[in-house]
Residue frames relative to the residue before (quaternion, step in Angstrom):
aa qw qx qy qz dx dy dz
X 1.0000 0.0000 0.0000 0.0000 0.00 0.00 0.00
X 0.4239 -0.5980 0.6364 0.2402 3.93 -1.01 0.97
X 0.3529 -0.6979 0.6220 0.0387 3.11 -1.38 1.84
X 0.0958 -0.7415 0.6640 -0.0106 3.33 -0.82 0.81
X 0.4560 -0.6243 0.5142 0.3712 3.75 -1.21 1.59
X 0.5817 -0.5120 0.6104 0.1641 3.19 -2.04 0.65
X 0.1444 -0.7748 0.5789 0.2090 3.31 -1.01 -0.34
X 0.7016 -0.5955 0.2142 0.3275 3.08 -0.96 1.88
X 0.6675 0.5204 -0.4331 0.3100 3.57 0.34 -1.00
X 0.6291 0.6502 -0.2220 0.3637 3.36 1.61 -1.55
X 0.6213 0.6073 -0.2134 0.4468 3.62 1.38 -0.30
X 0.1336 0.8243 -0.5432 -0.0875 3.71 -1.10 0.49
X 0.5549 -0.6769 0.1926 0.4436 3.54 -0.36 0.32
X 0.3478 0.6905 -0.4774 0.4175 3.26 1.24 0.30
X 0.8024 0.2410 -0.2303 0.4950 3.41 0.22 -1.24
X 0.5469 0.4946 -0.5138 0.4385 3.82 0.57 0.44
X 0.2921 0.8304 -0.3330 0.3379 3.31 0.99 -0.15
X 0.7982 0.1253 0.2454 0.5357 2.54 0.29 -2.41
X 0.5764 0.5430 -0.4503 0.4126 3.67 0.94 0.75
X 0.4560 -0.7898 0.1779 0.3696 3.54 -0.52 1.57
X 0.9465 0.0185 0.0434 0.3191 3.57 -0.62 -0.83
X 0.7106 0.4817 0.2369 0.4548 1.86 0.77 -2.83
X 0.5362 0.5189 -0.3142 0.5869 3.46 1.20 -0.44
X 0.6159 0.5793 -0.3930 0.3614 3.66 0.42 -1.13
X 0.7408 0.5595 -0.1863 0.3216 3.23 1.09 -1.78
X 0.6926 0.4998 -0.2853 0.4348 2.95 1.37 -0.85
X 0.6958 0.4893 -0.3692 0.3745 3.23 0.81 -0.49
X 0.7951 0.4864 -0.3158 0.1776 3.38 1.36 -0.53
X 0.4523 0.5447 -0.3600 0.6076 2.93 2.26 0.02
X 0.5236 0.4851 -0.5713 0.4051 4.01 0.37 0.93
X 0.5967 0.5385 -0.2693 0.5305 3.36 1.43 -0.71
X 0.5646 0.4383 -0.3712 0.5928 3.70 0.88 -0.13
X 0.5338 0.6298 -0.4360 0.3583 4.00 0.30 -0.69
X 0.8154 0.4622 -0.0364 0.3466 2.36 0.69 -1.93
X 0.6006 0.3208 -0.3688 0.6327 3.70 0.92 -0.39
X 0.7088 0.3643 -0.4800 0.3667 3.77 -0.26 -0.43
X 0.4323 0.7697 -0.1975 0.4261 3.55 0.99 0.04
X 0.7028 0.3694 0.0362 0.6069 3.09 0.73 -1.90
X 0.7036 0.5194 -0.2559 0.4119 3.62 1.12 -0.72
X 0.7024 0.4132 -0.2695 0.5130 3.17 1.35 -0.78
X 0.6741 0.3543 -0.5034 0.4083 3.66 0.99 -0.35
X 0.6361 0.5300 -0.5183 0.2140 4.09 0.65 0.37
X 0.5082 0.6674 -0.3454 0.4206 3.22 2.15 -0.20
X 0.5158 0.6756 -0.2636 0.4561 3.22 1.44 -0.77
X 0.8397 0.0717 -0.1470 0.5178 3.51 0.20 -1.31
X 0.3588 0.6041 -0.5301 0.4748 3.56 1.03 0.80
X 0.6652 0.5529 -0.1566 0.4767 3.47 0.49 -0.54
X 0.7284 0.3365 -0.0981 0.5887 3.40 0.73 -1.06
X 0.6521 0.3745 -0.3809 0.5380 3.10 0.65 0.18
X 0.6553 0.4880 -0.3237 0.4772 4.05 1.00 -0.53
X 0.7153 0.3336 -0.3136 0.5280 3.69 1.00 -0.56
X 0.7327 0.3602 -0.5001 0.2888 3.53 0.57 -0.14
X 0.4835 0.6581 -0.4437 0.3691 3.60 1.31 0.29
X 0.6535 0.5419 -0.3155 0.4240 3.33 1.02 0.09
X 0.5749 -0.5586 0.2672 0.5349 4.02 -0.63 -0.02
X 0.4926 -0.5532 0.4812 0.4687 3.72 -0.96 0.13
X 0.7096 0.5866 -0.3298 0.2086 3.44 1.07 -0.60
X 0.5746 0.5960 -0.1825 0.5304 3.13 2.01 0.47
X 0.2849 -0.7637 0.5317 0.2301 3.71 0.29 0.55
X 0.4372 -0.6984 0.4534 0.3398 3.60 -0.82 0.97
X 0.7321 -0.5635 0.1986 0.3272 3.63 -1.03 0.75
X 0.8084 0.1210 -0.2365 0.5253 3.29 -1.11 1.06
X 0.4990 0.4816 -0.5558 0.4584 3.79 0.85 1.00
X 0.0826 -0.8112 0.5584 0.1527 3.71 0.07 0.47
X 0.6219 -0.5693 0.5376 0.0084 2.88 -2.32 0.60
X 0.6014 0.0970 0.0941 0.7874 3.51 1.44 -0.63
X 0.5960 -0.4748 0.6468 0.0306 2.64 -2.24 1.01
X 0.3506 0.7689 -0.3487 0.4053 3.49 1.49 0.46
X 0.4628 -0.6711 0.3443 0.4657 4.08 -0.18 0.29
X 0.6737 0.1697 -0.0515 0.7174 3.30 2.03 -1.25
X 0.2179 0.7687 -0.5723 -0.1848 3.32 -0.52 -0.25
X 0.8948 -0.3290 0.1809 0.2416 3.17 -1.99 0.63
X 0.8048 0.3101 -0.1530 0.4825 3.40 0.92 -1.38
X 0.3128 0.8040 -0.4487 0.2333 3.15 1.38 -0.04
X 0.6487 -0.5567 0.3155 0.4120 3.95 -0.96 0.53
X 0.3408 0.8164 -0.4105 0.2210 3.31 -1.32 1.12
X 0.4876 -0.8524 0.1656 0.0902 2.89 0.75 1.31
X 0.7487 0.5069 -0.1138 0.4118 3.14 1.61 -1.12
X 0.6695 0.4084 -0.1549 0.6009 2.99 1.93 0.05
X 0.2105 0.9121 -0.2642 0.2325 3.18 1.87 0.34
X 0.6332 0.3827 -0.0960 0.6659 3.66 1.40 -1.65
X 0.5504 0.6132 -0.3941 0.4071 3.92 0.81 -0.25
X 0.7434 0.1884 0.0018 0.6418 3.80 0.55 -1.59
X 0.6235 0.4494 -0.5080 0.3889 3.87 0.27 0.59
X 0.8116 -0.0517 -0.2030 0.5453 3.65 -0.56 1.13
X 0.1451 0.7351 -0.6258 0.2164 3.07 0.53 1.54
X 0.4236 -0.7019 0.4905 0.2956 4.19 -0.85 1.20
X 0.6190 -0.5215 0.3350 0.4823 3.94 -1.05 0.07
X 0.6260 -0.5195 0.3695 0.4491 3.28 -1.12 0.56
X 0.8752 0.3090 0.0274 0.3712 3.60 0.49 -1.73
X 0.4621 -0.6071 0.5274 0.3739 3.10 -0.86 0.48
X 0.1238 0.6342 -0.7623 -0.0361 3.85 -1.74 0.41
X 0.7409 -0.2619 0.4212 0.4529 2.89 -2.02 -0.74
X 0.7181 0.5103 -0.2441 0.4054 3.35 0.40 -0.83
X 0.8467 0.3856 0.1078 0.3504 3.45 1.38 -0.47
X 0.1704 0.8932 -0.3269 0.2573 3.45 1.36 1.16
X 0.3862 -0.8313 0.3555 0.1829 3.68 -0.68 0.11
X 0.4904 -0.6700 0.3218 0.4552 3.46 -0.26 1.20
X 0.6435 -0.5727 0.3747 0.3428 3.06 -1.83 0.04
X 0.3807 0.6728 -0.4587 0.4382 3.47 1.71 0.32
X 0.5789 0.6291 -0.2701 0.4430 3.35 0.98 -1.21
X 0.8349 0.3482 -0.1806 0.3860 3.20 0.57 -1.24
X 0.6056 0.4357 -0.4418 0.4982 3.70 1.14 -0.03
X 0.5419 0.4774 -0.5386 0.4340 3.62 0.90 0.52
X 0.5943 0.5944 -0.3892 0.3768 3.53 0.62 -1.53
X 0.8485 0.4178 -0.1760 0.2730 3.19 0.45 -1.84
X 0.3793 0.7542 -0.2528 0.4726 3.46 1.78 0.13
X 0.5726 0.6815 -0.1641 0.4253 3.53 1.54 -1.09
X 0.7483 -0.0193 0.1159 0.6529 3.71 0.62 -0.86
X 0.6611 -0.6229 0.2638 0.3245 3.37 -1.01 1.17
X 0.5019 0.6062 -0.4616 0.4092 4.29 -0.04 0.23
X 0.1854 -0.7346 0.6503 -0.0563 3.33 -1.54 1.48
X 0.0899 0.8141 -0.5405 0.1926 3.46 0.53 0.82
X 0.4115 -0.6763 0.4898 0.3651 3.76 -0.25 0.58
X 0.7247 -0.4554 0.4389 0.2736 3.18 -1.80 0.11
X 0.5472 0.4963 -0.2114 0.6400 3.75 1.61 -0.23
X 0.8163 0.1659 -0.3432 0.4340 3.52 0.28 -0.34
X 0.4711 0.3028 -0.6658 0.4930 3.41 1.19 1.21
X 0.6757 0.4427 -0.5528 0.2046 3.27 -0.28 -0.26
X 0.4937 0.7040 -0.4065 0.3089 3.61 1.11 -0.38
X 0.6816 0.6390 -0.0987 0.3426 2.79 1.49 -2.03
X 0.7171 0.5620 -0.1780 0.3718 2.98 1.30 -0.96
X 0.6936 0.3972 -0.2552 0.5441 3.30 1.48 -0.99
X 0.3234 0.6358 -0.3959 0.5782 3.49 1.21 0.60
X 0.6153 0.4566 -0.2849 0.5760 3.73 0.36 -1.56
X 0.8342 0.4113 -0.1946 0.3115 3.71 -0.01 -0.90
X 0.4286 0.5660 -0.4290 0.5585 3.47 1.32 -0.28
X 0.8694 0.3389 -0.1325 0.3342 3.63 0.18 -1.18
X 0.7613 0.1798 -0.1126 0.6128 3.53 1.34 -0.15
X 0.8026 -0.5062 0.1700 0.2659 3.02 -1.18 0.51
X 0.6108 -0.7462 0.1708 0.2021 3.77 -0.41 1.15
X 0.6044 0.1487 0.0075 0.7827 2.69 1.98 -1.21
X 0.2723 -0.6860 0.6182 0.2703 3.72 -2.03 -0.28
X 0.4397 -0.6681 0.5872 0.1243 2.97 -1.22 1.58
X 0.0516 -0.7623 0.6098 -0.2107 2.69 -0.81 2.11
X 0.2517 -0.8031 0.4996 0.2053 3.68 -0.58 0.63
X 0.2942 -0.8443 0.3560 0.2718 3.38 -0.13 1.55
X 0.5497 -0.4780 0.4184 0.5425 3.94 -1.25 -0.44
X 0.2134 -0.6556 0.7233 0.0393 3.36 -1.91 0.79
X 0.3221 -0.5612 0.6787 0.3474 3.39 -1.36 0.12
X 0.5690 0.5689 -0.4124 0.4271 3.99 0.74 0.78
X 0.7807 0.4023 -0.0501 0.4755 3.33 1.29 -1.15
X 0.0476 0.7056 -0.6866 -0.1686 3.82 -0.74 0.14
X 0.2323 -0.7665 0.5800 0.1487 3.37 -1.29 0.96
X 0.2775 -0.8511 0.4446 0.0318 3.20 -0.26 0.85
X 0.0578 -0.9227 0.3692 -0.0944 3.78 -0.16 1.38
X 0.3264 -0.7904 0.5154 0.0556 3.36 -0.30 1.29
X 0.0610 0.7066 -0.7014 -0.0708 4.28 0.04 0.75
X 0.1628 -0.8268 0.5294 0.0978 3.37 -1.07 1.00
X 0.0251 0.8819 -0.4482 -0.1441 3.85 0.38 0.04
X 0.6512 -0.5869 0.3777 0.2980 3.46 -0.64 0.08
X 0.2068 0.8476 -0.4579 0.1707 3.98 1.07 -0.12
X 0.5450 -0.5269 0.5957 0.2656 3.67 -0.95 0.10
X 0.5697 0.6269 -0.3230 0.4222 3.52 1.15 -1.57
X 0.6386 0.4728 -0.4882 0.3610 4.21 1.05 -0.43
X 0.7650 0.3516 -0.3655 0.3970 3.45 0.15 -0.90
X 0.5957 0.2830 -0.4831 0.5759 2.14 -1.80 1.95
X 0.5994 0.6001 -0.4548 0.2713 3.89 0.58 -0.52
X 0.2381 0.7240 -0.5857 -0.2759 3.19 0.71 -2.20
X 0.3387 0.6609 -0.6558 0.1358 3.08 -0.35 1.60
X 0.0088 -0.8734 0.3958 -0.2835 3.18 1.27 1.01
X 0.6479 0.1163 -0.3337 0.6747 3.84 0.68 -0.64
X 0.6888 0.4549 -0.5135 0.2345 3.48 -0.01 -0.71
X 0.6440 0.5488 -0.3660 0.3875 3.89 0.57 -0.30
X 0.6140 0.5746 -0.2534 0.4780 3.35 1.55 -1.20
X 0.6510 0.5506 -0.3707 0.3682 3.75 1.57 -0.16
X 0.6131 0.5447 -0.4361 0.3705 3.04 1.04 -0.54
X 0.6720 -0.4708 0.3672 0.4381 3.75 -2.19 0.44
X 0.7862 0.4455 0.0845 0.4198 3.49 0.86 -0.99
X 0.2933 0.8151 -0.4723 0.1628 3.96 0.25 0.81
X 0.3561 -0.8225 0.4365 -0.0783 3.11 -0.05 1.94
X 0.0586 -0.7943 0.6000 0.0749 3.78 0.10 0.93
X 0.1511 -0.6784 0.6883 0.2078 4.08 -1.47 -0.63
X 0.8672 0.1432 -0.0803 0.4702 3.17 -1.94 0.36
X 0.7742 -0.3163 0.3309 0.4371 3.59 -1.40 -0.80
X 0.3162 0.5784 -0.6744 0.3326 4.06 0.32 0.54
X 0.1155 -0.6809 0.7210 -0.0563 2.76 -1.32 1.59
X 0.4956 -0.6330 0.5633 0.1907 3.64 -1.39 0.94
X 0.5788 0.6354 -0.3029 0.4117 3.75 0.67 -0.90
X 0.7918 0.0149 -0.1038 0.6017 3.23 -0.92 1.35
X 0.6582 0.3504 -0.3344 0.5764 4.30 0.70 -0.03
X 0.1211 0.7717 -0.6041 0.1575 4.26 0.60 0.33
X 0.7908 0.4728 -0.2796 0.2699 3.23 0.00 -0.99
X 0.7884 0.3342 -0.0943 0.5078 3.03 1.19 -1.64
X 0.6903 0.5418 -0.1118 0.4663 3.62 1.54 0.13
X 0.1952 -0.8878 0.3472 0.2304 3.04 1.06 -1.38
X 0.5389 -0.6350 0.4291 0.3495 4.11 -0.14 0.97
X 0.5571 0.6384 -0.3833 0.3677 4.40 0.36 -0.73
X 0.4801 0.6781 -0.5563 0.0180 2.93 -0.56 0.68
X 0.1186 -0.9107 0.3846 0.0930 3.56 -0.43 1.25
X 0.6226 0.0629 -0.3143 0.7139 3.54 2.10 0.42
X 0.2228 -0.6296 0.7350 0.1171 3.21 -1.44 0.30
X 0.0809 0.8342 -0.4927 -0.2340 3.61 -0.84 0.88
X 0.3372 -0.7353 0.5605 0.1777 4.24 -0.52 0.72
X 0.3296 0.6441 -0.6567 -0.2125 2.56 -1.60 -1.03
X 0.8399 -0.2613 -0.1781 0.4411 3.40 -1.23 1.09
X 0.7275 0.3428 -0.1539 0.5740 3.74 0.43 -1.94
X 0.8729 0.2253 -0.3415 0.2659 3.87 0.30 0.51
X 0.0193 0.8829 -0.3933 0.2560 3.10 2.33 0.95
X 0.2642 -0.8020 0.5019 -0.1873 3.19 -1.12 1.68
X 0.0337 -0.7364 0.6272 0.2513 4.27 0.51 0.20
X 0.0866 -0.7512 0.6453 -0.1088 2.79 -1.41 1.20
X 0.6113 -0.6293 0.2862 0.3852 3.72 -1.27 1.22
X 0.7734 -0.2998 0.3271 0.4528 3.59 -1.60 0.04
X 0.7795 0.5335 -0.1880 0.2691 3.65 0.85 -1.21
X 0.5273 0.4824 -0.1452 0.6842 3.62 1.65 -1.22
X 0.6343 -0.6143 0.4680 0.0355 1.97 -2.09 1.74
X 0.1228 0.7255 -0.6126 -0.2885 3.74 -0.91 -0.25
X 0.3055 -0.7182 0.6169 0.1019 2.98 -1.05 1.53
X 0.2777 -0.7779 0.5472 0.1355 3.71 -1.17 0.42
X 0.0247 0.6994 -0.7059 -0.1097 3.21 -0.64 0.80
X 0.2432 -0.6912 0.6789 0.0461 3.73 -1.06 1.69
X 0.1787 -0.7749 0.6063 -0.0004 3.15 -1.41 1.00
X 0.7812 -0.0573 -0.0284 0.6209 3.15 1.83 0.32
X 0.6848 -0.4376 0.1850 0.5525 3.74 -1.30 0.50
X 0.7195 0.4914 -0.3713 0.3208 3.45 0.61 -1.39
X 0.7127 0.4550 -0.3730 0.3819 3.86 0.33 -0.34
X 0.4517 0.4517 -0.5685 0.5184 3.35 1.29 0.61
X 0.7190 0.4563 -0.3890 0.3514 3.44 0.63 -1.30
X 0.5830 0.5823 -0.3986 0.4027 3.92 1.17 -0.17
X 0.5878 0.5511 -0.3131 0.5027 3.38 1.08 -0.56
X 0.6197 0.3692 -0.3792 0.5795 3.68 0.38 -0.78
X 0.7416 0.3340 -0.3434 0.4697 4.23 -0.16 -0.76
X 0.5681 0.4244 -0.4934 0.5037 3.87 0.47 -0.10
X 0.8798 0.2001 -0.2233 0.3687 3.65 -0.15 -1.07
X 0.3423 0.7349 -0.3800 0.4453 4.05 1.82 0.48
X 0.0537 0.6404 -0.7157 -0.2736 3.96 0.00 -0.21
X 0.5176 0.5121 -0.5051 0.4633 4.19 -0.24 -0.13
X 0.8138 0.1727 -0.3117 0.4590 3.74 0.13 -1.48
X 0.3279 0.7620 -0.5351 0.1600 4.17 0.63 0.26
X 0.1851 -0.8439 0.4568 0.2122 3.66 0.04 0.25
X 0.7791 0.0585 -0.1306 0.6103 3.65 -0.69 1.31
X 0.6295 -0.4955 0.4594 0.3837 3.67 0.46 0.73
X 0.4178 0.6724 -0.5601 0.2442 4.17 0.82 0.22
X 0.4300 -0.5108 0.5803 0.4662 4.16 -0.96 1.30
X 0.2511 -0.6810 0.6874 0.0236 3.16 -1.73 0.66
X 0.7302 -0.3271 0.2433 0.5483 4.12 -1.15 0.29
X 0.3331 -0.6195 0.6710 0.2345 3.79 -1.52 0.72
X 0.1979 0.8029 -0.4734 0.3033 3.50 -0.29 0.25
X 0.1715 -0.7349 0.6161 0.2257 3.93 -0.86 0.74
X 0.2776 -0.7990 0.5226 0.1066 3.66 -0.54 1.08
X 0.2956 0.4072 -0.5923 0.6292 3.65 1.32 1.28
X 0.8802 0.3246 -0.2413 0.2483 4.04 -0.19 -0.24
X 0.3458 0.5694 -0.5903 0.4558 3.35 1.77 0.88
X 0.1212 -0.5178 0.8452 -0.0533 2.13 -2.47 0.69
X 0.1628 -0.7095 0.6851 -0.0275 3.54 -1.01 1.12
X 0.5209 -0.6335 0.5420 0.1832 3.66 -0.90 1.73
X 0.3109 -0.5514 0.7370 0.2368 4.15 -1.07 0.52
X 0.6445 -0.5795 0.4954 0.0584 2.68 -1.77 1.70
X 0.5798 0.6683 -0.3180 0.3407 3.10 1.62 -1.37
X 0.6907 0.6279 -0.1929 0.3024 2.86 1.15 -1.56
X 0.5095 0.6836 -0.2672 0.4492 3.14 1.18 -1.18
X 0.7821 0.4311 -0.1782 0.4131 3.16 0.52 -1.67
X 0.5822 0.4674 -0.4314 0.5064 3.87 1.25 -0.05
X 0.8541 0.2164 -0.3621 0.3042 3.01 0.31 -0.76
X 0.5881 0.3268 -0.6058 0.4246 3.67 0.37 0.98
X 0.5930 0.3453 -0.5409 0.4865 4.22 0.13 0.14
X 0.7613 0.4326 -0.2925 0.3843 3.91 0.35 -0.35
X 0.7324 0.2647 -0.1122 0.6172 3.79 0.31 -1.32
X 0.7979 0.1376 -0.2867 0.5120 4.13 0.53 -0.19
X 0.4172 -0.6900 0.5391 0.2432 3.73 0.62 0.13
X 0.6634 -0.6617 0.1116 0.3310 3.34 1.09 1.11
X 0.2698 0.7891 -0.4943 0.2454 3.21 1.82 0.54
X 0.7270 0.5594 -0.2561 0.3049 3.32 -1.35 0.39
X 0.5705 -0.4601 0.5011 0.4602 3.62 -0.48 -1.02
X 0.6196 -0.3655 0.3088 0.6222 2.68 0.79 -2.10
X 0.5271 -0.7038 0.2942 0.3745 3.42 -0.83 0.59
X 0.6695 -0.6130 0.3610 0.2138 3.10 -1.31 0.86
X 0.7119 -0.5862 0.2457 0.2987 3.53 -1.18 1.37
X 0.5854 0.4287 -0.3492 0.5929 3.74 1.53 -0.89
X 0.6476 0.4707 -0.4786 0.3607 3.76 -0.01 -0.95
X 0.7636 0.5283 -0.2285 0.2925 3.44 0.80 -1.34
X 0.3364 0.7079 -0.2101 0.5844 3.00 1.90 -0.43
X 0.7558 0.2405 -0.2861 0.5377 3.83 -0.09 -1.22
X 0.7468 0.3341 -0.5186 0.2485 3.53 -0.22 -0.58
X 0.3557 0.6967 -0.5280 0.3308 3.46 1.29 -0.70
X 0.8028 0.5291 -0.1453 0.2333 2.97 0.01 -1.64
X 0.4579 0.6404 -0.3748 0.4896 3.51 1.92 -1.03
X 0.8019 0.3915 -0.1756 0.4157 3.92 0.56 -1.01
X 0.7557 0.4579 -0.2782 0.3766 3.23 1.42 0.04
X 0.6169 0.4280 -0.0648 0.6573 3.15 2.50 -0.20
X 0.4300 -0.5847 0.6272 0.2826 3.38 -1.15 1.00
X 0.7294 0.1808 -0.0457 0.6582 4.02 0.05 -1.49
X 0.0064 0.7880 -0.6059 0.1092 3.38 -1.70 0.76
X 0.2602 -0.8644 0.4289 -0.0331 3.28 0.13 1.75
X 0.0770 0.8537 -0.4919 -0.1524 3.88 0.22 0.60
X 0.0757 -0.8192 0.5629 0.0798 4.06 -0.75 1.07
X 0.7888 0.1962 -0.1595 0.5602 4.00 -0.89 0.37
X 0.6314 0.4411 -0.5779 0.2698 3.41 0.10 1.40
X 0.3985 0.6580 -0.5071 0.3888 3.26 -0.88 0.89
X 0.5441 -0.3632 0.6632 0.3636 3.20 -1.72 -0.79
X 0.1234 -0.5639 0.6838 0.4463 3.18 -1.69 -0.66
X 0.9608 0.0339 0.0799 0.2635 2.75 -2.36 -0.71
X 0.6810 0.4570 -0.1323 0.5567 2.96 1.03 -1.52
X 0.4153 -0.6484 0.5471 0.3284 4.24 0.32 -0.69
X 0.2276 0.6994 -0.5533 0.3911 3.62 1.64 1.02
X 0.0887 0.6495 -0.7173 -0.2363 3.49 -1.00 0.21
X 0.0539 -0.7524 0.6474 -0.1088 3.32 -0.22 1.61
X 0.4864 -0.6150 0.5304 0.3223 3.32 -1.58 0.50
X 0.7322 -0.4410 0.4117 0.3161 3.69 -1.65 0.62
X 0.7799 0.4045 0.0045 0.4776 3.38 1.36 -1.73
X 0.8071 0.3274 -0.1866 0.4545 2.82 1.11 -0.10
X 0.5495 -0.5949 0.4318 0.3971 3.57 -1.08 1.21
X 0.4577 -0.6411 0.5544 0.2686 4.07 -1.06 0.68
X 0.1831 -0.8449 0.5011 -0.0378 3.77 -0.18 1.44
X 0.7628 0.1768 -0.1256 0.6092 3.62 1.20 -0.70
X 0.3191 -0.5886 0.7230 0.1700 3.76 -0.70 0.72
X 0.7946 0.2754 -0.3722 0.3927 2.95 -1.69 1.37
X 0.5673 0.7330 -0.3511 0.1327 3.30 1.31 -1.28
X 0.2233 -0.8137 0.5354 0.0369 3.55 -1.26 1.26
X 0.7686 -0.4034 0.2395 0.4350 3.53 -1.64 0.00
X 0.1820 -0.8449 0.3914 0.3159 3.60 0.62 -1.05
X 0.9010 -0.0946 -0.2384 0.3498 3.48 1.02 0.07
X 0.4396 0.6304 -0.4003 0.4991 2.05 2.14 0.20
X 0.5868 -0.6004 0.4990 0.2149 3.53 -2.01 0.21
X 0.0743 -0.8728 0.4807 0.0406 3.62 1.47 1.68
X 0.6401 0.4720 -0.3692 0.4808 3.69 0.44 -1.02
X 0.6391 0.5586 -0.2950 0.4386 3.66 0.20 -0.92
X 0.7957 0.3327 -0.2899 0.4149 3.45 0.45 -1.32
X 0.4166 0.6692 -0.3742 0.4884 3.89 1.77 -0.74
X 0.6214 0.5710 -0.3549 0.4024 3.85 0.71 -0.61
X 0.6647 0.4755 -0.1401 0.5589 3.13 0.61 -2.09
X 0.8458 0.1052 -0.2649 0.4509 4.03 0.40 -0.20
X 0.5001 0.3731 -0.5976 0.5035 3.57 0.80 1.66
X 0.5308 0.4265 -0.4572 0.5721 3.69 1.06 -0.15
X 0.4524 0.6443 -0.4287 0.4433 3.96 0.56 0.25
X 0.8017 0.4639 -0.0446 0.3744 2.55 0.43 -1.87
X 0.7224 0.3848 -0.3854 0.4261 3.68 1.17 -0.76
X 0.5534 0.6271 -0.3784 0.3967 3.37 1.54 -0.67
X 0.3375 -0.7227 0.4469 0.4052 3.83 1.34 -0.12
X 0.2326 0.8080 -0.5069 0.1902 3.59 0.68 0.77
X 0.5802 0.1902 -0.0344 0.7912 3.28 1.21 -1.30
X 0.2331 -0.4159 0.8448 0.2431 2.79 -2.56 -0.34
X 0.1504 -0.5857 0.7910 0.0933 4.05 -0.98 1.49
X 0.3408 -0.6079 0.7153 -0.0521 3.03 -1.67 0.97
X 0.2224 -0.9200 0.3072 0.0991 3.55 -0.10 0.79
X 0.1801 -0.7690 0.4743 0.3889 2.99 1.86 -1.34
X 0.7686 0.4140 -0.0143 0.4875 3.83 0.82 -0.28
């Protein structure tokens, strides 16, 4: 006959008494079933219920994103409201910005162009360069590795020159130049971001990324890299115009109402630069940002003309926070030079 477990209540100690051995056993491994059972279904919906309170845009802890030792998106609560409705990085076809967006953007640098003659501009921009940006997404195969270079004084003297030139990715800005600075810089450079008044010729291979601060510096971008839209036959930007990319305003706008709580004007071309980079990199190495010794924020390349000399509108001290509170969270690694 097939033994079937009792239930405790149904028991007394009388009849255990007198029940033989082998029964006993059986009855006491049914009483184990059962609790290891019950235990696992409270781990179960104890769990499910702790990861789905969190964003989806976070993988629950220790399930990584990249093939990185740490990587960026990796779980972490404290950075949760930071990377959770974060807009696309880039402008495309597929991908424009309301007109809310644009009475902020356009608020930034002195020009009142209506909300139509960007949008004109833009579908213009897109006839002539590339629709979307080739971006290499995250695997749990791949670590992307990202050099943010800025331009600080704080390099010379570093030689981190090979070490920057290792990473997959080495993001320059504005007019840092590598030539004749190797050592303390390094030769790599696989974006470069500008934008009109700090425009840079650059080889066949490297990106130029734009960061637009208004309609006209789209319309400068199409006549620099146009020979037709050149005016008077003037050499115009070197640059391969299969490898722009142009930064979303949107974006901008998060990361100064979100990562600076709107300090400032607007945030500054390096800051804006690293977070980019947080969403384009698993690991993320950050070199020349700061002051030095002195609280100069002097350029690398340039001799230091004004003692004392500060960020102007942008929120430097502020943004130095947000990337040492990085730094303890082991998001980045800040390189100091010092």
């Amino acid at each position: 006959m097939r033994r079937q477990c009792v239930p405790l209540a149904a028991t007394g100690t009388e009849l255990i008494s007198e029940r033989p051995a082998a029964e006993m056993l059986h009855r006491k491994l049914c009483v184990r079933l059962l609790l290891i059972y019950f235990t696992a279904v409270g781990i179960f919906m104890t769990s499910s219920w702790f990861f789905s309170s969190y964003p989806r845009s976070f993988p629950p802890q220790n399930a990584s994103l990249c093939a990185c030792d740490k990587c960026i998106m990796d779980f972490e609560p404290g950075l949760s409201g930071l990377f959770n409705k974060t807009p696309e990085l880039f402008l495309s076809t597929k991908n424009n910005i309301s007109e809310k967006i644009f009475n902020w953007w356009r608020r930034l640098q002195p020009e009142w162009r209506s909300f139509s003659a960007y949008q004109t501009t833009v579908k213009k921009v897109f006839q002539i360069f590339p629709p979307s940006p080739q971006l290499t997404e995250p695997s749990p195969d791949r670590c992307r590795t990202c050099a943010v270079v800025g331009n600080s004084g704080i390099l010379n003297g570093s030689h981190y020159g090979p070490l920057i030139d290792f990473h997959d990715i080495v993001i320059r800005m504005n007019r840092g130049p590598t030539k004749g600075y190797e050592r303390d810089v390094g030769t790599k450079t696989t974006h470069h971001v500008m934008y009109p008044h700090s425009s840079f010729n650059l080889d066949n291979i490297t990106r130029l990324v734009l960061f637009p601060y208004k309609t006209s510096d789209l319309e400068w971008l199409i006549k620099s890299l146009t020979p037709r839209e050149k005016p008077d036959n003037k050499p115009g930007l070197e640059a391969n115009k299969d490898l722009v990319m142009i930064l979303n305003p949107a974006f901008m706008r998060y990361v100064h109402h979100v990562w600076l709580k709107k300090k400032g004007m607007y945030p500054s071309t390096g800051f804006l630069t690293l977070i980019l980079s947080l969403h384009m990199c698993d690991e993320v190495d950050v070199f020349g940002f700061g002051a030095d010794r002195s609280g100069n924020w002097n350029h690398y390349f340039e001799p230091l003309a004004v003692e004392e000399l500060k960020t102007g509108n942008h929120p430097g001290n502020d943004e130095y926070k947000i990337i040492q509170r990085l730094q303890r969270l082991k998001k980045i690694r800040f390189l100091r030079g010092w």
